[in-house]
C-alpha positions as CSV (number, residue, x, y, z in Angstrom):
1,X,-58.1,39.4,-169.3
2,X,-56.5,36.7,-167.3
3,X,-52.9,37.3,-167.5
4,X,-51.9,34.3,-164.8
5,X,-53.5,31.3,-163.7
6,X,-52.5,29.6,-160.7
7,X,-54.1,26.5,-158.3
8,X,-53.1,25.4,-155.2
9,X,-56.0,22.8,-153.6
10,X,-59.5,24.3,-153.6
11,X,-57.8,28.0,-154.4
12,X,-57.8,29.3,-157.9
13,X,-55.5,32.6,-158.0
14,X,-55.6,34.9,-160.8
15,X,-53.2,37.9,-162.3
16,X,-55.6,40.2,-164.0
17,X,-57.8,43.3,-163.6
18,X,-61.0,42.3,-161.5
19,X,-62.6,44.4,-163.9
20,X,-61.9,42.2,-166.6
21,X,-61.9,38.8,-164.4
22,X,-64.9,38.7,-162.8
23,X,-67.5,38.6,-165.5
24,X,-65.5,35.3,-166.7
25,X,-66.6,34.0,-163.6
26,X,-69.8,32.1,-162.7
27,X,-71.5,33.0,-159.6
28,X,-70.2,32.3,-155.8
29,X,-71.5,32.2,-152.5
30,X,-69.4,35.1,-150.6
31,X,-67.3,37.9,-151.8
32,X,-65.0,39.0,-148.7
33,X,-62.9,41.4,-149.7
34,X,-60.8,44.4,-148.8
35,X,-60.7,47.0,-151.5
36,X,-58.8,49.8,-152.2
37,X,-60.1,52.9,-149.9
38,X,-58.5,55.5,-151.9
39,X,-56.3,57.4,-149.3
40,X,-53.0,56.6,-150.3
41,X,-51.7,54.0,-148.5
42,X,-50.2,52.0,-151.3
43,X,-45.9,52.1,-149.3
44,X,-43.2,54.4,-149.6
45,X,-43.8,55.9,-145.9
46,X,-41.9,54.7,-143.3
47,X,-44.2,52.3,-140.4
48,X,-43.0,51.5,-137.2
49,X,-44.1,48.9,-134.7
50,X,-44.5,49.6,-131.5
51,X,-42.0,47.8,-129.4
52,X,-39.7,47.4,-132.0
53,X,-36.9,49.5,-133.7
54,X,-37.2,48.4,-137.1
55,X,-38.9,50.4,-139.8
56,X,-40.1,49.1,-142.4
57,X,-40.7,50.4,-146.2
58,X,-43.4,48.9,-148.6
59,X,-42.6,49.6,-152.0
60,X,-44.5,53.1,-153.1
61,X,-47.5,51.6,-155.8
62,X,-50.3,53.2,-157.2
63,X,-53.2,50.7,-156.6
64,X,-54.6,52.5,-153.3
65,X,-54.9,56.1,-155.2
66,X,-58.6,56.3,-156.4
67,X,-61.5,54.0,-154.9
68,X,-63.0,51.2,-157.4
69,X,-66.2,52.6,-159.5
70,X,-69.3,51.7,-159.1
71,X,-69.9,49.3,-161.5
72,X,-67.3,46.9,-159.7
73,X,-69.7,47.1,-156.4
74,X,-72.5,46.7,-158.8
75,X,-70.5,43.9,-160.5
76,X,-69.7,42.2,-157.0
77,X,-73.5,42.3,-155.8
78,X,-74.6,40.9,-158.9
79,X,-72.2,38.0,-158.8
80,X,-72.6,36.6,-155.1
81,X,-75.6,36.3,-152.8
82,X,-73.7,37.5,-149.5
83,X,-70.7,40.2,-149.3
84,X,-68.4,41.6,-146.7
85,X,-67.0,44.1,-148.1
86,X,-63.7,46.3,-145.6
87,X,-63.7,50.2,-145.4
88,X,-67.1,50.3,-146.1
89,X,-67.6,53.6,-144.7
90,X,-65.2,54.6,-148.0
91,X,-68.1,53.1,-150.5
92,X,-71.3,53.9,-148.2
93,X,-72.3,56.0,-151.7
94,X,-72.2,53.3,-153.8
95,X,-73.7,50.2,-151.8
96,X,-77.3,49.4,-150.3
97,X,-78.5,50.7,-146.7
98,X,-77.2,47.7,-144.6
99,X,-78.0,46.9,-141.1
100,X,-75.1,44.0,-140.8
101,X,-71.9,46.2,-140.4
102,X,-68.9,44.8,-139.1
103,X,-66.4,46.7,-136.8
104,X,-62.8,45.2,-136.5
105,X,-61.5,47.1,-133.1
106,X,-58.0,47.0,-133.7
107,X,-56.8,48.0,-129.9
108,X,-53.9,50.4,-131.5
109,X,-54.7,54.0,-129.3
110,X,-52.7,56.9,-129.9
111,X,-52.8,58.1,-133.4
112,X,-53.9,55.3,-134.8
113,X,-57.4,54.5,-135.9
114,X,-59.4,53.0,-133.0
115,X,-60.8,49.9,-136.1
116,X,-62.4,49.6,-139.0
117,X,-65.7,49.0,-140.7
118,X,-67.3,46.6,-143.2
119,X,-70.2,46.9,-145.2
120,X,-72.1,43.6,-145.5
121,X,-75.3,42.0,-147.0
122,X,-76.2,40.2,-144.1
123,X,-79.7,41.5,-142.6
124,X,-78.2,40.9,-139.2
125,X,-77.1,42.8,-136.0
126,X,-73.9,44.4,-136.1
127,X,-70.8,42.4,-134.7
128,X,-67.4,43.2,-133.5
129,X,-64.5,41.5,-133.5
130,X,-61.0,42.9,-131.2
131,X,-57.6,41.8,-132.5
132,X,-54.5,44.0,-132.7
133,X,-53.2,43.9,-136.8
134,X,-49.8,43.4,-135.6
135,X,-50.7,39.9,-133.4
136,X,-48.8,37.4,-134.1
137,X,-46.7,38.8,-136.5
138,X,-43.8,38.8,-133.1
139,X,-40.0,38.1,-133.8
140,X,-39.4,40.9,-136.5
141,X,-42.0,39.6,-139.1
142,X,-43.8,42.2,-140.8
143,X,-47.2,42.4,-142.7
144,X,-46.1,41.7,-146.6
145,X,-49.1,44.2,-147.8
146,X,-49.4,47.7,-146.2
147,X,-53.2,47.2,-145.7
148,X,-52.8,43.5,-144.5
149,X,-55.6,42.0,-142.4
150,X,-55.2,39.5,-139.9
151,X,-55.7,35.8,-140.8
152,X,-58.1,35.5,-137.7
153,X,-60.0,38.6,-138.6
154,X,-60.8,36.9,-142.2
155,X,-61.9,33.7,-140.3
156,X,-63.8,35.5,-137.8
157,X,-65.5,36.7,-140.8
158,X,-66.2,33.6,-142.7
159,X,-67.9,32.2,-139.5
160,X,-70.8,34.7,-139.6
161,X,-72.1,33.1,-143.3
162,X,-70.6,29.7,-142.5
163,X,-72.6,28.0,-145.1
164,X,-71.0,29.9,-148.2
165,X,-68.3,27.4,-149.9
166,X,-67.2,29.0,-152.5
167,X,-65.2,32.4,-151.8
168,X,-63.9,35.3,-154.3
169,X,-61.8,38.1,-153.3
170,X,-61.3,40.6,-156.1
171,X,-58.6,42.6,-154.7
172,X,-56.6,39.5,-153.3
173,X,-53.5,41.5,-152.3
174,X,-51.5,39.4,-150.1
175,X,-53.9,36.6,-149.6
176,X,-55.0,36.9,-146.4
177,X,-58.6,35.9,-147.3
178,X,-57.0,33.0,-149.4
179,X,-55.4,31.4,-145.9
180,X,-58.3,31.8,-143.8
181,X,-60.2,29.5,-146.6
182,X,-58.2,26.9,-146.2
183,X,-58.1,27.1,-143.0
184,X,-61.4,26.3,-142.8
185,X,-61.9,23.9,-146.0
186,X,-63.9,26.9,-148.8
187,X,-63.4,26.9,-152.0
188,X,-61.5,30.0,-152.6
189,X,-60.8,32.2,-155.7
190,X,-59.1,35.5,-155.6
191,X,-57.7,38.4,-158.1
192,X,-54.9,40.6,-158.0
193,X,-53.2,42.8,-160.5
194,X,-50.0,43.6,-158.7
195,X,-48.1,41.0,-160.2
196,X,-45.5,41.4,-157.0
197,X,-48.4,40.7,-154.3
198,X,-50.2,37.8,-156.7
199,X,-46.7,36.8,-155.9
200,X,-46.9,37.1,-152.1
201,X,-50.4,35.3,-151.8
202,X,-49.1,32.0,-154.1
203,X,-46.1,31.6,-151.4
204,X,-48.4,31.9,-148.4
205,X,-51.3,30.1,-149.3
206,X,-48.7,27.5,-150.5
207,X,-47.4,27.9,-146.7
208,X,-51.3,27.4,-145.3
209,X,-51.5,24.2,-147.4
210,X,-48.0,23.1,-146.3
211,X,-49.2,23.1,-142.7
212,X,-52.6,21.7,-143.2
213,X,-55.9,22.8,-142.5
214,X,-57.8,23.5,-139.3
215,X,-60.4,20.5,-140.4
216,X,-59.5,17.7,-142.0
217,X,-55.9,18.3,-142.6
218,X,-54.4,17.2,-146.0
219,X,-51.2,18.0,-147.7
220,X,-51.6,19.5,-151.6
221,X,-49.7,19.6,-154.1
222,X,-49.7,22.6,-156.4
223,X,-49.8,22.7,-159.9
224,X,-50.0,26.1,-162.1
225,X,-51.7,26.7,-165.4
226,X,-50.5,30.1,-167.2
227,X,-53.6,31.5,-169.4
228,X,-52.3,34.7,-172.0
């Protein structure tokens, strides 16, 4: 059920269970998306960045405490003719042998992990890409989503099937993947059921639009439609 409707430009966000949401939807191009892996890290521990005192706090939620079923994959396959899908090594069990992995090196050392893997469709060689999470985000800002990936990572990502338009993301979280599409000029739609990060992704894809696009830059107006 679609609890919330909202659109800002070419992105349609939606409050609601992706469960429930995607089979209302007619099929897309790409689903790039970062699911839940399953290992707790839904806030309430403490993270510092290195290089700076402050610690930050995301609110402890329960959305990152058992991975998605397999009928969502199955659901997600069936719905798009190319996927990127993040953590993949967490969902190896329920997806196709692929030879087009991704691996995001996330040059953290120490006890961090050295990056992170994607499952894709793409019968191509694997790629990397290097980026730190935390570039960029200099001057005390923090990541608004405890798993948030890096706008440049997301566009990185969209280059490799450049000729998909139209984009879902079914776990939306704080919009990340949103951004990078308009960014670029895709049509973008994405679901979340955390009514307090559906939050987060309206104000900064509202943000992206506000300061224009990478290509043909144009200034949007938002409207929102509210579906019970």
């Amino acid at each position: 059920m679609i609890i919330e409707e909202v659109t800002i430009g070419d992105c349609r966000l939606i409050l609601g269970d992706c469960r429930e949401v995607l089979p209302l939807l007619p099929k897309c191009d790409l689903i790039l998306t970062d699911p839940p892996y399953g290992i707790g890290e839904c806030g309430g521990d403490k993270k510092r960045r290195r290089g700076y005192n402050a610690i930050v706090v995301h609110e402890k939620m329960d959305w990152d405490i058992n991975r998605p079923e397999k009928n969502i994959f199955d659901l997600m396959l069936s719905i798009s003719n190319v996927q990127i899908i993040w953590g993949g090594n967490y969902f190896a069990d329920m997806l196709p042998a692929s030879m087009g992995w991704l691996y995001w090196d996330k040059k953290m050392g120490g006890d961090f992990s050295d990056g992170e893997l994607a499952w894709t469709s793409r019968h191509k060689a694997v790629r990397d890409f290097s980026k730190s999470p935390f570039a960029g985000l200099a001057g005390g800002h923090w990541r608004q989503h405890p798993t948030q990936k890096p706008v440049p990572l997301m566009e990185w990502c969209l280059s490799l099937v450049s000729e998909s338009q139209t984009i879902y993301d079914p776990f939306m979280g704080s919009g990340t993947t949103g951004i990078a599409c308009v960014r670029i000029g895709k049509t973008f739609t994405g679901i979340e059921r955390e009514r307090k990060y559906f939050d987060i992704a309206y104000k900064r894809i509202e943000q992206a639009y506000a300061q224009g696009k990478l290509f043909a830059p144009e200034q949007v107006i938002p409207k929102q439609n509210t579906l019970i």
